[in-house]
N, C-alpha and C positions, 0 to 999 in steps of 0.2 A: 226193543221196546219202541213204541209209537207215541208220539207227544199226539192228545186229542184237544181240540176245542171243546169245551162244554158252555154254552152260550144259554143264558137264559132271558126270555122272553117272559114279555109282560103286557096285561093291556092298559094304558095310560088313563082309560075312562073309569077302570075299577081303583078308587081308592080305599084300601086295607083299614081296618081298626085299626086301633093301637093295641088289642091283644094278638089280635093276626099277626100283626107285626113285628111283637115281641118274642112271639111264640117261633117265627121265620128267621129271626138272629139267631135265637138261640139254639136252632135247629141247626142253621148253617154252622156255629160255631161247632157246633157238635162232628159237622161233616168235615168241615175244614182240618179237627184235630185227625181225624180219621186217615183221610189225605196224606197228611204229615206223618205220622204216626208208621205209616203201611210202604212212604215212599212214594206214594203218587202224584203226591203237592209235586205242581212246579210254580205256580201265579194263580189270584186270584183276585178276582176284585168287583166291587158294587159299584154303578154308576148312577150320576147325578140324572134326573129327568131329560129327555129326550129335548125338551125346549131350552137347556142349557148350550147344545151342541152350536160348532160352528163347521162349516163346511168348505171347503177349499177346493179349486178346478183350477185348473190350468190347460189355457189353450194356447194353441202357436205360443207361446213365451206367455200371455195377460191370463194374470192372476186373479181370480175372481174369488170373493170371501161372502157368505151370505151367511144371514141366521138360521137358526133349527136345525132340527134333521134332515140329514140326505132320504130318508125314505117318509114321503107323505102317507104314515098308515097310523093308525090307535096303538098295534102292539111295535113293540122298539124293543132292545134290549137294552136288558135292568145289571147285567152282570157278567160274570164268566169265572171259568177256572179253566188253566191249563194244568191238565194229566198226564202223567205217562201209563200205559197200558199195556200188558202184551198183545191184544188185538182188541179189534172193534168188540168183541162179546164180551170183553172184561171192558172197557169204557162204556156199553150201553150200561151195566150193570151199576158203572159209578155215578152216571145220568141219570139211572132212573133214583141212587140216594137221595143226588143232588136236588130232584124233582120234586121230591118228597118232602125233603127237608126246607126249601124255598118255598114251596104252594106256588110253581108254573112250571111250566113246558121245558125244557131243557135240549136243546139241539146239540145235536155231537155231529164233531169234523177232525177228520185226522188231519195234519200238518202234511206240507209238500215234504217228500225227501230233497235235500239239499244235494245236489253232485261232488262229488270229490274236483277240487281245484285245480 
């Protein structure tokens, strides 16, 4: 089994009803149980607006902290779950739920393998 990223994307200028909205929890909750339920749950989580973010570099040793986001664009991500799958056609399949059930885009990435020590 492969741990996937499922990353969802959003655009910061659309902001949603509060039916859209409710309609998008309740949807995810629906997915989330599904996850769990199946064994694909490994994490998952909603994040706070893109302008909460702080950003951290480090160069030769000086530490630099600035505001915002690291990527100056409208869409950011809004979320994520991590999956486990038996390959990428069984994780586009949980992406495209998850797609579904948020109302955005949903980007999948498989995990590095880790080397034996």
């Amino acid at each position: 089994m492969t741990q996937y990223l499922l990353s969802v994307h959003f655009d910061e200028g659309h902001t949603p009803s509060d039916e859209e909205q409710q309609r998008a929890y309740k949807a995810v909750d629906v997915f989330n149980q599904e996850l769990q339920s199946t064994g694909a749950w490994v994490f998952a989580g909603g994040l706070h607006p893109a302008d909460t973010a702080t950003v951290v570099r480090v160069t030769d040793g000086d530490v630099l902290i600035t505001d915002g986001p690291f990527a100056e664009t409208k869409e950011q991500l809004g979320g994520f779950w991590i999956v486990t799958a038996d390959d990428l056609d069984a994780a586009l399949a949980l992406a495209a739920k998850g797609a579904a059930a948020c109302g955005g885009p949903v980007e999948v990435r498989p995990f590095q393998d880790i080397p034996d020590a």
